[in-house]
matplotlib code that plots the C-alpha trace (Angstrom):
import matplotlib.pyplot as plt

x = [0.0, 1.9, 1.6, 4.4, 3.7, 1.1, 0.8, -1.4, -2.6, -3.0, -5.0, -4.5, -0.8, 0.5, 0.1, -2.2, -4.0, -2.9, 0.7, 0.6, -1.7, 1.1, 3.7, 2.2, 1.5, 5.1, 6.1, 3.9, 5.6, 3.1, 4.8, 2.4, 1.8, 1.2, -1.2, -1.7, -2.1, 1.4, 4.4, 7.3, 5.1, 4.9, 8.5, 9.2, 7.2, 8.6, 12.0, 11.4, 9.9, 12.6, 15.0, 13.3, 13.7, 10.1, 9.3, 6.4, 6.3, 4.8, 1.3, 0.6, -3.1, -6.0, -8.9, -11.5, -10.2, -11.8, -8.9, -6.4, -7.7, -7.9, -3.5, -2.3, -4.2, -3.0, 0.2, 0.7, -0.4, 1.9, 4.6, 3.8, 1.9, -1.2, -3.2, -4.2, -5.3, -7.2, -7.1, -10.0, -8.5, -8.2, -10.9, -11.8, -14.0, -15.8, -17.9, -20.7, -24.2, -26.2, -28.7, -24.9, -23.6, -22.6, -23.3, -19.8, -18.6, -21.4, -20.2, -16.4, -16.5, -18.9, -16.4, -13.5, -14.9, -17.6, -17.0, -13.4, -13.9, -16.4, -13.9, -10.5, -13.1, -14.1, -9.9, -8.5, -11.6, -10.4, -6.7, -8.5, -11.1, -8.4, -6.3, -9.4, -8.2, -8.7, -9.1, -10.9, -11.0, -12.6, -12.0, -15.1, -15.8, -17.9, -19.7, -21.2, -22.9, -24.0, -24.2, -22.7, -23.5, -22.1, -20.7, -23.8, -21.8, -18.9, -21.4, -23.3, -19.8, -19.0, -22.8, -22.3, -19.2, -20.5, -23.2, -21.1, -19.2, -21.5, -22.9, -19.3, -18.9, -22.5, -20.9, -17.5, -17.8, -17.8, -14.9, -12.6, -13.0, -13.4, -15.0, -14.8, -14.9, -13.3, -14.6, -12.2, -13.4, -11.5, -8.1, -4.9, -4.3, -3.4, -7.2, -8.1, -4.9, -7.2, -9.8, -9.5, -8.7, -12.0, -13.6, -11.0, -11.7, -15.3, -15.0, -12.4, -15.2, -17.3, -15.0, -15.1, -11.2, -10.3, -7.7, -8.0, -6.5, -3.9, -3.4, -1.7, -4.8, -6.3, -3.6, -3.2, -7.2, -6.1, -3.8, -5.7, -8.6, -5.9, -4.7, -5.4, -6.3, -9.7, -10.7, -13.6, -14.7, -16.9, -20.1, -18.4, -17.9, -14.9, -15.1, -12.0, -13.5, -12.5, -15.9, -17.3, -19.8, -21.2, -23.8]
y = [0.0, 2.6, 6.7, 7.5, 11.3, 11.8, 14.3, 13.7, 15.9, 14.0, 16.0, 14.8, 13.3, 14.0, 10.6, 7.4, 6.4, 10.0, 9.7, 5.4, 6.7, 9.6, 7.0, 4.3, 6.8, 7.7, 4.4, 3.9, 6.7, 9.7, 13.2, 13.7, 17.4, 16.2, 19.0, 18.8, 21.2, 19.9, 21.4, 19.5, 15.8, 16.8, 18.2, 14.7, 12.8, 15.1, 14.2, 10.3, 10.8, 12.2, 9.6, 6.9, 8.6, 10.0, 13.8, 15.1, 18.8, 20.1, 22.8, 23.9, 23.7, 23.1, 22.0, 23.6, 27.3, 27.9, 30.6, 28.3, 25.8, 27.6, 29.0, 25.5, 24.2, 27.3, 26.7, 23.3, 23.3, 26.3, 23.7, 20.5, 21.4, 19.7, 17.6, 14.8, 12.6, 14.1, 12.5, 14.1, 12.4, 14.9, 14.2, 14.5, 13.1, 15.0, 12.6, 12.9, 11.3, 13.2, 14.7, 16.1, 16.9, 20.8, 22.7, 23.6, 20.1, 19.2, 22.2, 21.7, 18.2, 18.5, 21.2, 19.4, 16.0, 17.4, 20.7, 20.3, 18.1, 20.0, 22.7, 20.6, 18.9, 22.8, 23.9, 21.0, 20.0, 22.3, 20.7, 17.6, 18.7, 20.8, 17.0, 15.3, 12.4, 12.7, 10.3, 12.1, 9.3, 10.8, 8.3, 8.1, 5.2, 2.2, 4.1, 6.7, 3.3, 1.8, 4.5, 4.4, 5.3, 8.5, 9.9, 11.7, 14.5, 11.8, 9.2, 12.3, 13.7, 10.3, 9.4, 12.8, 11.8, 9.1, 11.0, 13.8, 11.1, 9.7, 12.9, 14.0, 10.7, 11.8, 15.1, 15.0, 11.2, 12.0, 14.1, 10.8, 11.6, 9.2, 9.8, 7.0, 6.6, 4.0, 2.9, 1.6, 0.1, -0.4, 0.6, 0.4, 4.8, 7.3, 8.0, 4.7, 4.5, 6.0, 3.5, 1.2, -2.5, -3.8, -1.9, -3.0, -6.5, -6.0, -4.7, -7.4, -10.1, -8.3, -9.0, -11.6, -11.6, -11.4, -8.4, -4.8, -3.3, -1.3, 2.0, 0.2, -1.8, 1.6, 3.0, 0.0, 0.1, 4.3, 3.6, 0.8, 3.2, 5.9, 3.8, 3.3, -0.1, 1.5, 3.5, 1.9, 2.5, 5.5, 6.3, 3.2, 2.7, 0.3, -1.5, -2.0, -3.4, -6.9, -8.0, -6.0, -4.7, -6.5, -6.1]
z = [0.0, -1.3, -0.5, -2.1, -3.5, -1.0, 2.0, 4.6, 7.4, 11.1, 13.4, 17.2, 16.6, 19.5, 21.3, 21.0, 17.8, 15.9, 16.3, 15.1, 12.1, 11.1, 11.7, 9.4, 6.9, 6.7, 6.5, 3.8, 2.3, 2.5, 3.8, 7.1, 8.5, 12.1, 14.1, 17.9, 20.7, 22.2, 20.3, 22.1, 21.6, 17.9, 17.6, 18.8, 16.3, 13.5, 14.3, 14.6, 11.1, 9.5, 11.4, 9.4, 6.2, 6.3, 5.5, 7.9, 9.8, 13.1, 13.0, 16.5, 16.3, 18.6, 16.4, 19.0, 17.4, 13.7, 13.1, 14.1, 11.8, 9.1, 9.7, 10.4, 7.8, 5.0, 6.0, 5.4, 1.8, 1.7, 2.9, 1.5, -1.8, -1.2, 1.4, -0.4, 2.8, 6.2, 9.3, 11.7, 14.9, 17.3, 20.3, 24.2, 26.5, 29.6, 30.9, 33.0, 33.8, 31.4, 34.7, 36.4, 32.9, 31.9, 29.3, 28.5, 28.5, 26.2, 24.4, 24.5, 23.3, 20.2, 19.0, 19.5, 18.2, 15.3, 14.6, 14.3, 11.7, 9.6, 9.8, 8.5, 5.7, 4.2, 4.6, 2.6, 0.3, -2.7, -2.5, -2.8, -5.7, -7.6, -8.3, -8.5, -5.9, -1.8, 0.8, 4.1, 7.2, 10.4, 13.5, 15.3, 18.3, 18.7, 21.4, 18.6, 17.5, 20.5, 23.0, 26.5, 30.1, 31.2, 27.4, 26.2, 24.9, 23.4, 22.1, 20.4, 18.7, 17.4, 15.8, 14.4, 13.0, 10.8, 9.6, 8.5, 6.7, 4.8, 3.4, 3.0, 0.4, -0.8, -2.0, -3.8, -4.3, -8.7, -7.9, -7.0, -2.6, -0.4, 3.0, 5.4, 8.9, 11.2, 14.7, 17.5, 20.0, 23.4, 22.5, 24.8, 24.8, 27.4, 27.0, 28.1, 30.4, 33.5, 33.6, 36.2, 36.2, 37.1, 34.5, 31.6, 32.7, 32.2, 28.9, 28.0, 28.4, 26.0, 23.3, 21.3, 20.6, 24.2, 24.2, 24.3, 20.7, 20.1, 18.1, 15.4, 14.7, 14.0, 12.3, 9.8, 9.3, 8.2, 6.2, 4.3, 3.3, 2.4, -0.4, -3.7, -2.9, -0.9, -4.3, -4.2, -0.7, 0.3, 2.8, 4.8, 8.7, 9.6, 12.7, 14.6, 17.8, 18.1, 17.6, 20.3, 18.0, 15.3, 12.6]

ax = plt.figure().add_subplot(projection="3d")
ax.plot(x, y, z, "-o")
ax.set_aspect("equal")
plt.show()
């Protein structure tokens, strides 16, 4: 599965699932403009990168800030050319029992998790329509399909997520775009790093395969629908959930 020629833009690279997917892209050969809130983690990532023989460069950039989106974004097209593939990784969780919940946490994770997205699509959407070839991949969860206790405001942003997908494939889908979206389930991440043991053992026996994934079972399932050998995939949702959720 080959990028070579490619540039793709990681949003969220910082750590977990973001920073495997912009590794695995560069090892595929794709030049990766890696975007996070934390410089230093990204400066990092860059230099690994490049150590490996990769090309990728760092965008300060919290997705929450339209303006901000909008700079990064501008200037990595100034710097790479192009973005041909979009990663809309970046995402939070607040979570709350729905009855205790806040309206700013309801509010900060829909913009982080939905908006953000919408907003990267619309800034890298006429690169990808000017060559006639794009592959956006927007990594929602298996809890935007099945819901969950306590992540009103997270299950919401992720449903969202794979609605804005599939119109997303609806609309530049003649143009050569694909839109896809791919759903972890429990994955091994800092995220999931604060959950207790009692509760990952619970979620273990839900799972068919009996482990908890890992990033680069995301990243992998990114990089597959980023290739040429995905062209004709579009509108879809791929599971990566061990079969946690299936149907």
């Amino acid at each position: 599965m080959s990028l070579a020629g490619r540039v793709a833009l990681v949003t969220g690279a910082s750590q977990g699932i973001g920073r495997t997917c912009a590794l695995k892209l560069a090892a595929a050969g794709a030049a990766v403009a890696v975007a996070a809130r934390n410089q230093g983690k990204l400066n990092e990532l860059v230099s690994e990168i490049t150590a490996a023989g990769g090309k990728a460069a760092a965008f300060a950039l919290d997705v929450g800030d339209e303006e901000q989106v909008k700079s990064a974004i501008k200037a990595a097209i100034a710097q790479f050319g192009k973005v041909d593939i979009l990663v809309n990784n970046a995402g939070i969780t607040r979570d709350q029992l729905v009855m205790r919940m806040k309206r700013a946490d309801w509010d900060a994770v829909l913009q982080t998790n939905l908006t953000s997205a919408y907003l990267c699509i619309q800034q890298v959407i006429g690169s990808m329509l000017k060559q006639r070839w794009g592959r956006i991949i927007n990594i929602t969860s298996v809890f935007g399909q099945m819901g969950q206790a306590g992540q009103a405001n997270y299950a919401a942003s992720k449903a969202g997520l794979i609605g804005l997908t599939m119109a997303i494939a609806r609309e530049v889908g003649s143009r050569n775009i694909t839109c896809n979206a791919v759903a972890p389930g429990f994955i091994e991440t800092a995220m999931t790093a604060t959950l207790g043991d009692e509760f990952k053992q619970t979620a273990v026996k839900q799972i068919p395969l009996g482990r908890v994934g890992s990033p680069d079972d995301v990243a992998s399932a990114v990089a597959f629908l980023a290739s040429d050998e995905a062209s004709y995939i579009t509108g879809h949702v791929l599971n990566v959930n061990g079969g946690m959720l299936m149907g």
